[in-house]
DSSP file (Angstrom, degrees, kcal/mol; ACC not computed):
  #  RESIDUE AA STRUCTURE BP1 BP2  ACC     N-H-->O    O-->H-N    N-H-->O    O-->H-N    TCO  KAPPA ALPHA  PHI   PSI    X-CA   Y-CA   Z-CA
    1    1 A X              0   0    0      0, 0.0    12,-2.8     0, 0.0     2,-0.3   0.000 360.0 360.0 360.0 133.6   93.0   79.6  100.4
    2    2 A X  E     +A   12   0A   0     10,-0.2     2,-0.2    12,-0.0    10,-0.2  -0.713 360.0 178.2-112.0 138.8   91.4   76.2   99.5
    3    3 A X  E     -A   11   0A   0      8,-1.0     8,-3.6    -2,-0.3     2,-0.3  -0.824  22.1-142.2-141.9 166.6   91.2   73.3  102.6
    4    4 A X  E     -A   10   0A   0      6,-0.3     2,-0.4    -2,-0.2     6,-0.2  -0.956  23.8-143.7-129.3 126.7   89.6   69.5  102.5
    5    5 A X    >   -     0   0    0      4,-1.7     3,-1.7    -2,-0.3     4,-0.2  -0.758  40.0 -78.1 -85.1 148.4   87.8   68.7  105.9
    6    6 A X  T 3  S+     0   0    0     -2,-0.4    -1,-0.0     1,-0.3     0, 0.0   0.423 130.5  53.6 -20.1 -31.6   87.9   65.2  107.5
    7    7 A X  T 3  S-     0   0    0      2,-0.0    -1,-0.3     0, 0.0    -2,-0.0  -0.096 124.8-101.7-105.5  49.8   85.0   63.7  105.0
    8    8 A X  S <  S+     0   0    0     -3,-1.7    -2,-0.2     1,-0.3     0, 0.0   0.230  72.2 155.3  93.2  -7.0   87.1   64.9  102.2
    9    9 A X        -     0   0    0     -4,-0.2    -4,-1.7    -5,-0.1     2,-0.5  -0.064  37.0-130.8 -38.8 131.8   84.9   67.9  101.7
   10   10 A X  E     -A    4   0A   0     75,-0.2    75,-3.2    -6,-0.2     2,-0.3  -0.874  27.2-178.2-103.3 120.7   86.8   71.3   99.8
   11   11 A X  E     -AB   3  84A   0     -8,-3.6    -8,-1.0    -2,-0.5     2,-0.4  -0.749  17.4-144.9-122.6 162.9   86.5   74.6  101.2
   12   12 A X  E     -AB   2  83A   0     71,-1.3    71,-1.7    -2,-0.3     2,-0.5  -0.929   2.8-166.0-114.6 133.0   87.6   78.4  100.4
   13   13 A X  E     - B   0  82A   0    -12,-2.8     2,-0.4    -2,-0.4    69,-0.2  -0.992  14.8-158.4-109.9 134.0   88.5   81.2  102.8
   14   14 A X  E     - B   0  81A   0     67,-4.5    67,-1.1    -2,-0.5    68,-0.1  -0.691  10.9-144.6-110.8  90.6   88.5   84.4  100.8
   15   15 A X  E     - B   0  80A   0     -2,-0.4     2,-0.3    65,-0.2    65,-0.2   0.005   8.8-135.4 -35.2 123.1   90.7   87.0  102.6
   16   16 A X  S    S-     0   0    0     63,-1.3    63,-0.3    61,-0.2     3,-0.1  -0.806  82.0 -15.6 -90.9 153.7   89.7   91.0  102.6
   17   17 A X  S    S-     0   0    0     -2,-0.3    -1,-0.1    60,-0.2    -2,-0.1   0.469  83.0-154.5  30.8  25.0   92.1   93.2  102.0
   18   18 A X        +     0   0    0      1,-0.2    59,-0.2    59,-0.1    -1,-0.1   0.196  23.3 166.3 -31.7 122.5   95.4   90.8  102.6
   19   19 A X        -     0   0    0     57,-2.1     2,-0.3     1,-0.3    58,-0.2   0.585  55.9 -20.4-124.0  -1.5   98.2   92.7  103.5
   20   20 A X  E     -C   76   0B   0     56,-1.8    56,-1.5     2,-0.1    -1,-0.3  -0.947  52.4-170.6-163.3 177.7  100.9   90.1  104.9
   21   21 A X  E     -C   75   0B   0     -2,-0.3     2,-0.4    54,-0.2    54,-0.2  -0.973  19.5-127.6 179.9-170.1  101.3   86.7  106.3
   22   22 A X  E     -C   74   0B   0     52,-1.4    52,-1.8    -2,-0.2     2,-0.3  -0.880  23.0-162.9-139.3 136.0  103.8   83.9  108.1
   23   23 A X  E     +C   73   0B   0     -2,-0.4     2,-0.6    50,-0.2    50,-0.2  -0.983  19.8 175.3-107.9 113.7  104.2   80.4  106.6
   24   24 A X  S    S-     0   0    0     48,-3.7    -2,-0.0    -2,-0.3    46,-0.0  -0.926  74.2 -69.1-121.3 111.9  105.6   77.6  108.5
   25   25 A X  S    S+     0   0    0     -2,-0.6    -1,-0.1     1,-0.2    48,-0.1   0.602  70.3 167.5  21.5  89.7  105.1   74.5  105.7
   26   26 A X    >   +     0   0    0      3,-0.1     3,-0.9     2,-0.0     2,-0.8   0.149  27.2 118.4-103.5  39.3  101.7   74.7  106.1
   27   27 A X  T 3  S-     0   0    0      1,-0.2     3,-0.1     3,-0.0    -2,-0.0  -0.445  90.1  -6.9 -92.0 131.4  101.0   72.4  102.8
   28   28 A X  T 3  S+     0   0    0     -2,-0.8    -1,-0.2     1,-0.1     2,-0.1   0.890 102.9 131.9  62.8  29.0   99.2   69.1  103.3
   29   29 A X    <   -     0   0    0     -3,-0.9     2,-0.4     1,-0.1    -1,-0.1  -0.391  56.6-112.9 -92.2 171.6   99.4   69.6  107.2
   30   30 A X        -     0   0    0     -2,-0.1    36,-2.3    -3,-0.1     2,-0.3  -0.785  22.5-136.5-110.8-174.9   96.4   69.1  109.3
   31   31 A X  E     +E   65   0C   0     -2,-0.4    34,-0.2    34,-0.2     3,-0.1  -0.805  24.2 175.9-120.5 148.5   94.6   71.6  111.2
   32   32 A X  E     -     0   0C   0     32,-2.1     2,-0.2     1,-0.4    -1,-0.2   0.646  68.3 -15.5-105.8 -37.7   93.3   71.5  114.5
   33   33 A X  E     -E   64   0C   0     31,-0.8    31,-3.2    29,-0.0    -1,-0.4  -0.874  47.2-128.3-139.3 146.2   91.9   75.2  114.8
   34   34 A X        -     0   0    0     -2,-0.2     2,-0.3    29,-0.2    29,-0.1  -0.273  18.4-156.9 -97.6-142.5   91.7   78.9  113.7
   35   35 A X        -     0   0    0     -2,-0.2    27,-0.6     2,-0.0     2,-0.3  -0.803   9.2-157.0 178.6 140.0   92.2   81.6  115.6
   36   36 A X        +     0   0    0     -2,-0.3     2,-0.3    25,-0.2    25,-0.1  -0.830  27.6 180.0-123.6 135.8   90.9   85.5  115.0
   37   37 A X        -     0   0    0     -2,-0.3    23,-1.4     3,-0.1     2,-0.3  -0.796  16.7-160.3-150.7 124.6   93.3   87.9  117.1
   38   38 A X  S    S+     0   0    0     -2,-0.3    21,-0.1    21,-0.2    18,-0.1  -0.669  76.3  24.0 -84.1 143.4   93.1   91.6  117.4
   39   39 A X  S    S+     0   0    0     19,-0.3     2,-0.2    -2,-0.3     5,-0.2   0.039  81.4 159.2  91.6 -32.8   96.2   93.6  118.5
   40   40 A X    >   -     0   0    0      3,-0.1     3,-2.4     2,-0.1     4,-0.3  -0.135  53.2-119.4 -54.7 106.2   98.6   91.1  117.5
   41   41 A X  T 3> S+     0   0    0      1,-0.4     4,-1.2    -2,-0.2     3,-0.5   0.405 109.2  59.3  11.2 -78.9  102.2   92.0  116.9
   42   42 A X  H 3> S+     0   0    0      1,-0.3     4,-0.7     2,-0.2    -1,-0.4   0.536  95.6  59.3 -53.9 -34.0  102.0   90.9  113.1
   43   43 A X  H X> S+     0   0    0     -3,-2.4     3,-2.0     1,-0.2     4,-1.1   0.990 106.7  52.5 -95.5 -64.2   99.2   93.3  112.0
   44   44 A X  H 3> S+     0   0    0     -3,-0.5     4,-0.8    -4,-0.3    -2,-0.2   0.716 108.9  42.6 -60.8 -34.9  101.4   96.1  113.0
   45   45 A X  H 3X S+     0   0    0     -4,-1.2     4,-0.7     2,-0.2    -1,-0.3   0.504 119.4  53.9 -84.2  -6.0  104.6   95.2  111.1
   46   46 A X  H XX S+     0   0    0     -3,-2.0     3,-3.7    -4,-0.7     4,-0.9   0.896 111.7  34.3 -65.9 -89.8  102.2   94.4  108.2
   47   47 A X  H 3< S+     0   0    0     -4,-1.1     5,-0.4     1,-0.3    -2,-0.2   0.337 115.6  58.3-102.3   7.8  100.4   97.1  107.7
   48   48 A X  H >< S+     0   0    0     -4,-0.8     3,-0.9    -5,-0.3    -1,-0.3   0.876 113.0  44.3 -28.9 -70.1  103.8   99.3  108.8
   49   49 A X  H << S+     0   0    0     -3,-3.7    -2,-0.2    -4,-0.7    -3,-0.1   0.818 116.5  52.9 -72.1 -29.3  105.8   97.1  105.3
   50   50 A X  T 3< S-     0   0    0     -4,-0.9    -1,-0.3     2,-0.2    -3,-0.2   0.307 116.6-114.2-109.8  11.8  102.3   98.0  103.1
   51   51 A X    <   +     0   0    0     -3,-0.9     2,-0.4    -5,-0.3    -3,-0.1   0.567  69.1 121.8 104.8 -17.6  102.2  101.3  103.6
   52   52 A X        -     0   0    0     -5,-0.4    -1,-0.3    -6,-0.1    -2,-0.2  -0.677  62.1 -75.7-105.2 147.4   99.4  101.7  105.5
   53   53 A X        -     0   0    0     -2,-0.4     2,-0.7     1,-0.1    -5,-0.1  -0.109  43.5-122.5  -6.5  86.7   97.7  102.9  108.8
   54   54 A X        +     0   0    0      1,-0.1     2,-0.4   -10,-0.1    -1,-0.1  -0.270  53.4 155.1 -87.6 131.2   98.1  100.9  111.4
   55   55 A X    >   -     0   0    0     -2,-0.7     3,-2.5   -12,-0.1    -8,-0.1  -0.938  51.6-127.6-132.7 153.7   94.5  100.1  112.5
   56   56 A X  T 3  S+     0   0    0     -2,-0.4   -17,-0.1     1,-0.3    -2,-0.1   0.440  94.6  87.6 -57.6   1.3   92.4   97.8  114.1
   57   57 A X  T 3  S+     0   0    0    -19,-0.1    -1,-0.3     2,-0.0     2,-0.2   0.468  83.1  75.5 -91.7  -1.8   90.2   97.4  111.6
   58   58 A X    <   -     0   0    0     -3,-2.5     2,-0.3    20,-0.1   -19,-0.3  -0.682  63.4-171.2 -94.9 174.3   93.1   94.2  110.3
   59   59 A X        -     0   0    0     18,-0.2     2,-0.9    -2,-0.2    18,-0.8  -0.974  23.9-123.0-141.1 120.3   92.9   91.1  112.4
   60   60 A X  B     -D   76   0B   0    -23,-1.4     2,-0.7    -2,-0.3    16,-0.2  -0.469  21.0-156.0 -93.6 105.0   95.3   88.3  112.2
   61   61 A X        -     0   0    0     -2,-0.9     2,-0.3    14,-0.5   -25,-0.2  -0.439  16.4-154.5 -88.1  92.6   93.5   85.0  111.4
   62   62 A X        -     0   0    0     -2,-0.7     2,-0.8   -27,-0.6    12,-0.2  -0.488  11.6-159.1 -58.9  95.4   95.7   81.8  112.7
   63   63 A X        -     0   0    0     10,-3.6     9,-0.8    -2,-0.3     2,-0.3  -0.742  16.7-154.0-116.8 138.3   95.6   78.7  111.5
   64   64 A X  E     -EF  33  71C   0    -31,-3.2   -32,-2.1    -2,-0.8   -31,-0.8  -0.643  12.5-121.6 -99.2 145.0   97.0   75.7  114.0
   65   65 A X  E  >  -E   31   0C   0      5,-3.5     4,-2.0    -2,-0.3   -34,-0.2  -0.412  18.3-134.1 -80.0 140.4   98.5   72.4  113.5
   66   66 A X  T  4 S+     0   0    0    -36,-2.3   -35,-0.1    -2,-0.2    -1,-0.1   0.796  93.6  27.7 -45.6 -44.9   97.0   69.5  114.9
   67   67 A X  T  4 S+     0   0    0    -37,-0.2    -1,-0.2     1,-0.1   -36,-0.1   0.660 133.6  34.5-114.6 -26.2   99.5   67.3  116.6
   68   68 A X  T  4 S-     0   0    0      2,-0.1    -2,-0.2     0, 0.0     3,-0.1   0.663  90.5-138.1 -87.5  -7.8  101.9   70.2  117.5
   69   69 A X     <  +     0   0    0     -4,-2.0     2,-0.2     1,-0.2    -3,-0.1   0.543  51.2 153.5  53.8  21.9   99.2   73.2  118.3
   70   70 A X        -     0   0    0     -5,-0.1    -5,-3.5    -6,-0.1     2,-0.3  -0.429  60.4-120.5 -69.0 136.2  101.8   75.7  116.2
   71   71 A X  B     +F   64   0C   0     -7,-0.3    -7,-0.2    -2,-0.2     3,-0.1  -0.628  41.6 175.0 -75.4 150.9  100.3   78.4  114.7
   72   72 A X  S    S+     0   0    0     -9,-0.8   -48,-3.7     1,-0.7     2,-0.3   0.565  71.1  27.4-147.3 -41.4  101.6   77.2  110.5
   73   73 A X  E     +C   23   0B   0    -10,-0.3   -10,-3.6   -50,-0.2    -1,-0.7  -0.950  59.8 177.3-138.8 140.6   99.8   80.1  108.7
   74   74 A X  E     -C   22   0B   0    -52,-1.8   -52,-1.4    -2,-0.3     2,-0.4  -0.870  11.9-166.1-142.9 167.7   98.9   83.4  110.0
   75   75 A X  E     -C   21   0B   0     -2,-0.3     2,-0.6   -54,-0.2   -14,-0.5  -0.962  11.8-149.4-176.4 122.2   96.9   86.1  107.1
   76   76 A X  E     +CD  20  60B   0    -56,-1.5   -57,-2.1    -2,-0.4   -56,-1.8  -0.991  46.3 135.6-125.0 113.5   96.7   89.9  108.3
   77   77 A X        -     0   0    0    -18,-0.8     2,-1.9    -2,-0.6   -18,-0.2  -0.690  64.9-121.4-159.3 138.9   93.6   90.8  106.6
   78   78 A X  S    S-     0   0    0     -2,-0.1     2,-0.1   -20,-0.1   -20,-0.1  -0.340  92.6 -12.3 -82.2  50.8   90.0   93.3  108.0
   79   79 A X        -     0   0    0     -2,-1.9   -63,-1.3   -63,-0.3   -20,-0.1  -0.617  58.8-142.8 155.5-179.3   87.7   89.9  107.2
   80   80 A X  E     -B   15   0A   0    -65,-0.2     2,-0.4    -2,-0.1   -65,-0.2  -0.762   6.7-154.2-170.9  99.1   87.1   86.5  105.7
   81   81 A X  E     -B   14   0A   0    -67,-1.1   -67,-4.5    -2,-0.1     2,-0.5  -0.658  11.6-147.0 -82.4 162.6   84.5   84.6  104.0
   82   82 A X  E     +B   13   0A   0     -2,-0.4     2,-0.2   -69,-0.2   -69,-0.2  -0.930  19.2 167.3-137.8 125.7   84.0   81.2  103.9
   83   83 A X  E     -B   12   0A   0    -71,-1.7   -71,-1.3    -2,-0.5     2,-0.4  -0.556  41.4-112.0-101.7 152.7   82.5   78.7  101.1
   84   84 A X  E     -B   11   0A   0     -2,-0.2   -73,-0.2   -73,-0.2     2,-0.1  -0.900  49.3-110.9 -76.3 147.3   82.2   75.6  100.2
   85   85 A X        -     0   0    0    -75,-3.2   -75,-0.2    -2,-0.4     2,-0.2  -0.554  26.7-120.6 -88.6 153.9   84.3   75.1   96.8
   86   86 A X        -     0   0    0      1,-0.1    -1,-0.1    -2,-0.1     2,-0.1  -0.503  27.0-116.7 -82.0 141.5   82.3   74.6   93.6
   87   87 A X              0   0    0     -2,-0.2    -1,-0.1     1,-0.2     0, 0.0  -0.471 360.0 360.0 -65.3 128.1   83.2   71.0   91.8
   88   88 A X              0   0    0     -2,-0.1    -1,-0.2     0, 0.0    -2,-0.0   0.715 360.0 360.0 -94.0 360.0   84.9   72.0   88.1
């Protein structure tokens, strides 16, 4: 997932192991926050649909809108790095 911070800067999160997610429009929205949550209701009907074990080792990683505080993207996956993206 590719974002631009506030001086126009482009960044990458690279999900491990993505096994679900939720979308509410989150294109071209702005962010105020993420969010890391263990336990959460969504990692369990994920990793339920994919077949898998459900364990704590997924997290679901939250991302919130600015001027409503709505969660807009949520990503059931066990980690995340984060880059800056290279100019092509």
């Amino acid at each position: 997932m590719t974002y631009r911070d506030w001086r126009e800067n482009t960044f990458v999160f690279k999900f491990k192991d993505a096994i679900g997610y939720q979308s509410f429009s989150p294109e071209n929205r702005d962010l105020d926050r993420g969010t890391v949550e263990e336990g959460d209701p969504l990692a369990v009907v994920a990793c339920r649909a994919a077949g898998e074990e459900v364990s704590t080792s997924f997290r679901v990683y939250s991302f919130v809108a600015a001027w409503d505080d709505q969660q807009i993207l949520r990503i059931v996956a066990t980690g995340v790095d984060h880059e800056r993206a290279t100019k092509p």
